[in-house]
SERO-4910 file (N, C-alpha, C, O; in steps of 0.05 Angstrom, whole numbers):
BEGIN
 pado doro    nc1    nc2    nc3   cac1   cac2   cac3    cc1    cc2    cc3    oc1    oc2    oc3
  Unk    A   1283   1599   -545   1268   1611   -567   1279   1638   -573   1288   1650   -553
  Unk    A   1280   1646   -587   1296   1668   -606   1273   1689   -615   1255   1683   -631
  Unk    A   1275   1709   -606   1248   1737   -601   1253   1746   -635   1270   1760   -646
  Unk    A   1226   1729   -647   1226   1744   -672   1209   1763   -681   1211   1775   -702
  Unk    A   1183   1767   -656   1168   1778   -658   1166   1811   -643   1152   1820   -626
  Unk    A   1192   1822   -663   1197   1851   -643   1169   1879   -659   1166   1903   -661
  Unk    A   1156   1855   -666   1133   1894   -682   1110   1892   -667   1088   1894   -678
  Unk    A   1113   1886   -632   1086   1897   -613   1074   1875   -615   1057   1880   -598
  Unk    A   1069   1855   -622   1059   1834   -622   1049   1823   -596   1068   1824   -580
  Unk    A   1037   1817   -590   1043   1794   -570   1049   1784   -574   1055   1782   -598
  Unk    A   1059   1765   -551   1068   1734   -550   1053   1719   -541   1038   1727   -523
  Unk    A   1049   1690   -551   1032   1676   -528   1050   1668   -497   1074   1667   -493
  Unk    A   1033   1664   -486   1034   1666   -445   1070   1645   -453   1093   1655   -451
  Unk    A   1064   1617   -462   1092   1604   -460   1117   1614   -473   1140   1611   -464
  Unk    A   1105   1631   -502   1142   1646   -511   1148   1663   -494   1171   1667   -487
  Unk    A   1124   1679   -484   1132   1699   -463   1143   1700   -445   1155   1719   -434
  Unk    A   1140   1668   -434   1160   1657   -409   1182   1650   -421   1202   1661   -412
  Unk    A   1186   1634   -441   1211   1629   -451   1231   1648   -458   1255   1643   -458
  Unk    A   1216   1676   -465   1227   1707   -475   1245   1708   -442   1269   1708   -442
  Unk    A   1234   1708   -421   1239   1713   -396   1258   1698   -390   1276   1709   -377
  Unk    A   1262   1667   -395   1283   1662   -387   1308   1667   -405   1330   1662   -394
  Unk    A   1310   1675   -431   1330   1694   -442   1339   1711   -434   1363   1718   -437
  Unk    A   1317   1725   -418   1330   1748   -406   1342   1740   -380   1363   1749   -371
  Unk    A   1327   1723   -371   1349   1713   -343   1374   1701   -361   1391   1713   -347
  Unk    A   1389   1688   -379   1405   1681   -390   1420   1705   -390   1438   1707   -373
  Unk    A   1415   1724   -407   1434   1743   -405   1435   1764   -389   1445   1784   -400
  Unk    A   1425   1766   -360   1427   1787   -336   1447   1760   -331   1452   1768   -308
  Unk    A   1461   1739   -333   1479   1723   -320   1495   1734   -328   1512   1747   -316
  Unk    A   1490   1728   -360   1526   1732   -369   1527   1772   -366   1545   1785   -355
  Unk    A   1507   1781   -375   1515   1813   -358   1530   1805   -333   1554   1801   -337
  Unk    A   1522   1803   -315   1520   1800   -287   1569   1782   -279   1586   1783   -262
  Unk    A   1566   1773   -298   1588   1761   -306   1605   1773   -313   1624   1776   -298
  Unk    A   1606   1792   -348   1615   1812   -347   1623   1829   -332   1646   1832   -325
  Unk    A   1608   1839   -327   1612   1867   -302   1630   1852   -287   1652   1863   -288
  Unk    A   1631   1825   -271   1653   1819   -252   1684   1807   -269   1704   1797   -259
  Unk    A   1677   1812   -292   1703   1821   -312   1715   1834   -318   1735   1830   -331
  Unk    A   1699   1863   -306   1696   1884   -318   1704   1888   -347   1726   1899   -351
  Unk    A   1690   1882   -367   1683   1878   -402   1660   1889   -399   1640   1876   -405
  Unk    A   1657   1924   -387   1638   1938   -394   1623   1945   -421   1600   1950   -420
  Unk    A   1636   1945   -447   1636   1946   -470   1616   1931   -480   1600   1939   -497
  Unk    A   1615   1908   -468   1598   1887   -468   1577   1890   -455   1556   1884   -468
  Unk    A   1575   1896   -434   1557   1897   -405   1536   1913   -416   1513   1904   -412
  Unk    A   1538   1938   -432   1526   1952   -448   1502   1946   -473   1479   1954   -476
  Unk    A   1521   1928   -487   1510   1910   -513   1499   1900   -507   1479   1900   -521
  Unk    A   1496   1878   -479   1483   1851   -484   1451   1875   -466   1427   1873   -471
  Unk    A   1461   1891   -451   1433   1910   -437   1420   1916   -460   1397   1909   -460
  Unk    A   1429   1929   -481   1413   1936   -502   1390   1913   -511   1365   1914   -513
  Unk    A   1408   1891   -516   1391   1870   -521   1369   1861   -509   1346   1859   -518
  Unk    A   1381   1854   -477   1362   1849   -462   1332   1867   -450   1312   1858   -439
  Unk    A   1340   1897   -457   1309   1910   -462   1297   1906   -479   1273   1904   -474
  Unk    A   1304   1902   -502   1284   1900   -528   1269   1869   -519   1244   1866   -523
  Unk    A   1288   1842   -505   1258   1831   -494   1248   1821   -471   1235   1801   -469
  Unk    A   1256   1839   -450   1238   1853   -432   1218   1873   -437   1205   1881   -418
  Unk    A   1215   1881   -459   1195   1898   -474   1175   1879   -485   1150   1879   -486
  Unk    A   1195   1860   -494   1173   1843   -512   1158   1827   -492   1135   1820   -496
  Unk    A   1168   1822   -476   1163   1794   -449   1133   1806   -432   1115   1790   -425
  Unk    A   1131   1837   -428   1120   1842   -414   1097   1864   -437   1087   1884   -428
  Unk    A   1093   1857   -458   1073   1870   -476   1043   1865   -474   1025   1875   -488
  Unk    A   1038   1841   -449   1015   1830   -442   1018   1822   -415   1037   1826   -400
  Unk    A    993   1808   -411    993   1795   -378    987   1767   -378    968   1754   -387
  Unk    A   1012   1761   -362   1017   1727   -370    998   1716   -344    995   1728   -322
  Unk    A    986   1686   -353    972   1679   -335    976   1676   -308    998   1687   -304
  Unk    A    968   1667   -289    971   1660   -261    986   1633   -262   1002   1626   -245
  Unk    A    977   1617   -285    993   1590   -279   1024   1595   -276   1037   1580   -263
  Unk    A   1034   1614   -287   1072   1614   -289   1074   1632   -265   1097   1636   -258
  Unk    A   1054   1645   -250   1061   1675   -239   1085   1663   -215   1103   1679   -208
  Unk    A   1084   1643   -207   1112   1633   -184   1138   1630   -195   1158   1631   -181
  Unk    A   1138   1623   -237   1171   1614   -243   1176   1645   -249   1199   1655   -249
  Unk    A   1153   1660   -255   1157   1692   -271   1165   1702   -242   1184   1718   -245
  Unk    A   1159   1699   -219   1160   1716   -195   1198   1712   -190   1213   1731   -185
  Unk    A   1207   1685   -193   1223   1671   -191   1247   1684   -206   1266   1694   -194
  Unk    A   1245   1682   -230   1265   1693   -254   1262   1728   -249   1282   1739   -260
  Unk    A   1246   1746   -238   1248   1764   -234   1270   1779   -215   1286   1797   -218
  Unk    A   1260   1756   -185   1269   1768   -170   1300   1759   -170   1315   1772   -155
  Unk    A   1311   1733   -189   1338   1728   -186   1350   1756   -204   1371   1767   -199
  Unk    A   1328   1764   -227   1347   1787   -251   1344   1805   -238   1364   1817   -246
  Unk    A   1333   1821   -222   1335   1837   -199   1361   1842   -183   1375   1862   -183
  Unk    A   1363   1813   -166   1383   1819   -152   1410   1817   -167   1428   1829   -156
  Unk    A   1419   1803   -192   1441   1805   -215   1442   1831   -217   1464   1842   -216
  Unk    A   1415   1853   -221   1426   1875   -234   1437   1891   -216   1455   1906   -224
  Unk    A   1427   1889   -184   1435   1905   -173   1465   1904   -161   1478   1923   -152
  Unk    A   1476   1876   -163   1505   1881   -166   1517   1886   -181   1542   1887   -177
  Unk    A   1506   1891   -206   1520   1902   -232   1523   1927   -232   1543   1940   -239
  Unk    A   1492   1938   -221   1489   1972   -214   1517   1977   -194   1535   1992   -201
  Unk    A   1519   1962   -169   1541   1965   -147   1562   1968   -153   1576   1986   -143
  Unk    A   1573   1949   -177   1595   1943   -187   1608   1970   -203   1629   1981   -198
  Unk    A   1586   1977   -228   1586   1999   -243   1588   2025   -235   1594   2041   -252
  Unk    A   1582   2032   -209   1579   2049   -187   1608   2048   -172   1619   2069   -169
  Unk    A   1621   2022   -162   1638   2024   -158   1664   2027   -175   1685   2035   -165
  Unk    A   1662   2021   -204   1686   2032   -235   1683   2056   -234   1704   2068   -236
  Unk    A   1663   2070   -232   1655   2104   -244   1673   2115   -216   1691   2131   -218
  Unk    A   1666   2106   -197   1684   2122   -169   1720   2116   -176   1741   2130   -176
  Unk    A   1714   2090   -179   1754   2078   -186   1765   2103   -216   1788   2113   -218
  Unk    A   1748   2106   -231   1750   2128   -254   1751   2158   -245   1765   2177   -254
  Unk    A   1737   2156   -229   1739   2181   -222   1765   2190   -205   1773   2212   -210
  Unk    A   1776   2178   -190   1802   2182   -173   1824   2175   -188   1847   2179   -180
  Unk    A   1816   2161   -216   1845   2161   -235   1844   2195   -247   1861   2212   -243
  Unk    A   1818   2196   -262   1823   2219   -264   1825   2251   -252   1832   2272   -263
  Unk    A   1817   2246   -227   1829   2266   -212   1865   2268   -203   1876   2290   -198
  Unk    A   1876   2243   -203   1898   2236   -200   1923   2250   -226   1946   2259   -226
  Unk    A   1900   2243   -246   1918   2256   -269   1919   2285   -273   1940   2297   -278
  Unk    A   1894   2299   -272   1894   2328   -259   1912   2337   -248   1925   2356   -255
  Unk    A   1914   2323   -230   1929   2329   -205   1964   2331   -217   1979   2350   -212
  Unk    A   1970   2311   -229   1996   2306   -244   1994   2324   -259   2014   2339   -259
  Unk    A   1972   2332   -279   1976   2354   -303   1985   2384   -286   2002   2398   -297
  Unk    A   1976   2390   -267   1978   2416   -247   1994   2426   -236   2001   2450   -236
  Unk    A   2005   2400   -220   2037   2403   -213   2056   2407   -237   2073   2425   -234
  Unk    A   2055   2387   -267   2079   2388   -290   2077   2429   -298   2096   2444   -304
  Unk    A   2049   2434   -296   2046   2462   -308   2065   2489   -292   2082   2505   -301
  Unk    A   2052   2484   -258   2070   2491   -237   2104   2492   -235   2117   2511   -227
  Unk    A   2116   2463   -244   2132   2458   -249   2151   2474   -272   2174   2481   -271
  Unk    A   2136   2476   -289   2151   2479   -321   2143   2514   -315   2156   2529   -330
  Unk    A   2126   2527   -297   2124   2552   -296   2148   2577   -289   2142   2601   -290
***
């Protein structure tokens, strides 16, 4: 199902689950990305996927789903947090290129002095 209802609306209890497993859909392919590293992306599809996790959680879904909702949570949970790890681990790999190049700019200046 395709979230057409982005103006605060509710949802009823079943799009709301179905909203949810969209979002488990794309914390995969996030989750995918990132081990692509096609951050560019990783970005875009996050944007998306708040607007409905916003929408998913604009009410309180019954007790009958509360085990597949417990379910799809705790898998997009642990996706994000290797995405967080992953993303955590580029920003450090970035960071030692560009200290590296510093490092090169410092010495050429030294050099040419």
């Amino acid at each position: 199902m395709a979230l057409t209802q982005q103006n605060n609306q509710d949802l009823p209890a079943e799009d709301a689950f179905n909203v949810l497993q969209e979002v488990l859909a794309l914390t995969t392919v996030i989750h995918t990305k990132a081990y692509q590293d096609e951050w560019d992306e990783v970005v875009e599809l996050e944007a998306k996927r708040r607007a409905l996790i916003t929408a998913c959680f604009a009410q309180t879904l019954p007790d009958l789903i509360a085990e597949k909702v417990e379910h799809a949570i705790t898998t997009i949970v642990k996706m994000d947090q290797e995405v967080m790890a992953l993303g955590t681990q580029k920003m450090s790999e970035y960071s030692t290129e560009l200290q590296k190049l510093d490092y090169g700019k410092k010495a050429m200046k030294a050099y040419n002095a």
